[in-house]
C-alpha positions in Angstrom: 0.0 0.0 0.0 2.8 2.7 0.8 5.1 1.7 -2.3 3.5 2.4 -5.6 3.9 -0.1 -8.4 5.9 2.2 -10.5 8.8 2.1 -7.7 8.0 -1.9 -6.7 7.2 -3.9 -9.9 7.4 -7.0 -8.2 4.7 -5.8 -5.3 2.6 -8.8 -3.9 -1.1 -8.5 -5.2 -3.5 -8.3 -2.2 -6.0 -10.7 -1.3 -8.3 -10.1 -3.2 -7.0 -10.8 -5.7 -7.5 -14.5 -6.0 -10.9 -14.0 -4.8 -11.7 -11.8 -7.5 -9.9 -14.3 -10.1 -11.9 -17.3 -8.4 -15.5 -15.3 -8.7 -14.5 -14.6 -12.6 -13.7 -17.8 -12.9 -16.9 -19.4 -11.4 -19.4 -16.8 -13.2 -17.7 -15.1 -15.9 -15.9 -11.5 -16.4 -19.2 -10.1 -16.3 -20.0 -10.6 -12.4 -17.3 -8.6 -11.5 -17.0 -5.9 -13.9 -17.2 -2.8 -12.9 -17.5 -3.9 -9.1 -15.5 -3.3 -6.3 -14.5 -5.8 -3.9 -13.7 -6.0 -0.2 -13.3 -9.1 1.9 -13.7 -9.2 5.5 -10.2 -9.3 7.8 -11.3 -13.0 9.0 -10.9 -14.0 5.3 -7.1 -12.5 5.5 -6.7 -14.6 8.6 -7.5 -17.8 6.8 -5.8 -17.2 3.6 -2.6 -16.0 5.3 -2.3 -18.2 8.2 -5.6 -20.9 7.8 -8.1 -21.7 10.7 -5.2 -21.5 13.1 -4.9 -17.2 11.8 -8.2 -16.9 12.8 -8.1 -18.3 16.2 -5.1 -16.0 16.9 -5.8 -12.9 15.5 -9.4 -13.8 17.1 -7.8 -14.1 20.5 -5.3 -11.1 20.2 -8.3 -9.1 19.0 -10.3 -10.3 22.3 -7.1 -9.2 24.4 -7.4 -5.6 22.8 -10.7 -5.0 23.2 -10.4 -6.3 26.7 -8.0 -3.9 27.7 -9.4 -1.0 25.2 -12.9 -1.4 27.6 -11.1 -1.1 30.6 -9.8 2.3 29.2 -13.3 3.2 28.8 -14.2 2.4 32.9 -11.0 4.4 33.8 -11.1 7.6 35.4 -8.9 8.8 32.9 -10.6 11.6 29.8 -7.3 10.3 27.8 -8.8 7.0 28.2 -11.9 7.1 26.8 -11.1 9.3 24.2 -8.5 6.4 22.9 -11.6 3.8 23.4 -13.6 6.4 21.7 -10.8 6.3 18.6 -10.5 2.1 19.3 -14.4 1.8 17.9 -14.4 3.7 14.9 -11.3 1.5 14.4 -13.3 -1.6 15.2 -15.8 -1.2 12.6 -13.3 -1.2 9.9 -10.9 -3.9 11.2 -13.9 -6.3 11.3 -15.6 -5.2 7.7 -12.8 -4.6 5.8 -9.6 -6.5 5.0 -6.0 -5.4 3.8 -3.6 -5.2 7.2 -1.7 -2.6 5.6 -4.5 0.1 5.1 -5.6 -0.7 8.9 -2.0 0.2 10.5 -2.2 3.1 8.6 -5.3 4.1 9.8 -4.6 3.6 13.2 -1.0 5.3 13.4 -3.6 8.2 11.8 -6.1 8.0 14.4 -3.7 7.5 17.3 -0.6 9.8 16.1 -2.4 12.9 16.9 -3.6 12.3 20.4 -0.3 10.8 21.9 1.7 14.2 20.4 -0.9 15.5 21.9 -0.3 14.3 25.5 3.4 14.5 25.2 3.7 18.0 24.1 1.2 19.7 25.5 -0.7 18.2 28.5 1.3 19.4 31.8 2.3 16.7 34.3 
C-alpha cells in the first residue's frame, strides 16, 4: 500500500486478488465488472495463516478489546477518548480486510492524540 507499483514492480497482489480471479472464474468476467470488492479481515486470517490465523488474531483481537474497555471504565478523559478512537477502528478492522490500510489508519487515528499528551498536557 505505501510503495507504488511504479517504484516496486514485483509488489505482492493483495488478497483479493484471487478471490476476485476465483469469482471470474466461477461466473464469468461479467460478475465482477465494474464492481469493487472488499473481503472481511477474517478472510485475510484464513488465507494467510488458515483456521489457526483466525483463532489467533481472534484471540489477540479479544485481548485488545479487553484492555481498550477497561480504558473506557477508567477515570482517565485520555482514556476514553483512545476507546472512543479504538471503535471507529473496530468497525473497519472487522468489515474490511488489507492489514496494511488498517496500521495506517490507526497510526492516523492515534498519532495525533499521543503528540498531543506529550507536548502539551502538563504533568
Amino acid at each position: 500500500m505505501w510503495i507504488p507499483r511504479f517504484i516496486w514492480p514485483d509488489k505482492p497482489l493483495g488478497t483479493e486478488y484471487p478471490l476476485t480471479i476465483g469469482i471470474m472464474k466461477s461466473c464469468g468476467e461479467d460478475a465482477i465488472k465494474g464492481a469493487a470488492m472488499a473481503s472481511p479481515n477474517i478472510t485475510e486470517y484464513y488465507l494467510d495463516f488458515g483456521v489457526f490465523g483466525i483463532i489467533v488474531y481472534s484471540f489477540i483481537l479479544g485481548i485488545v478489546c479487553k484492555r481498550m474497555l477497561k480504558l473506557y471504565y477508567g477515570k482517565s478523559l485520555y482514556g476514553v477518548i483512545k476507546y472512543a478512537l479504538f471503535c471507529g477502528f473496530l468497525i473497519q478492522l472487522i468489515n474490511r480486510g488489507y492489514m496494511a490500510q488498517l496500521v495506517t489508519l490507526i497510526v492516523i487515528l492515534y498519532l495525533p492524540l499521543l503528540l498531543y499528551r506529550k507536548y502539551y498536557v502538563t504533568k
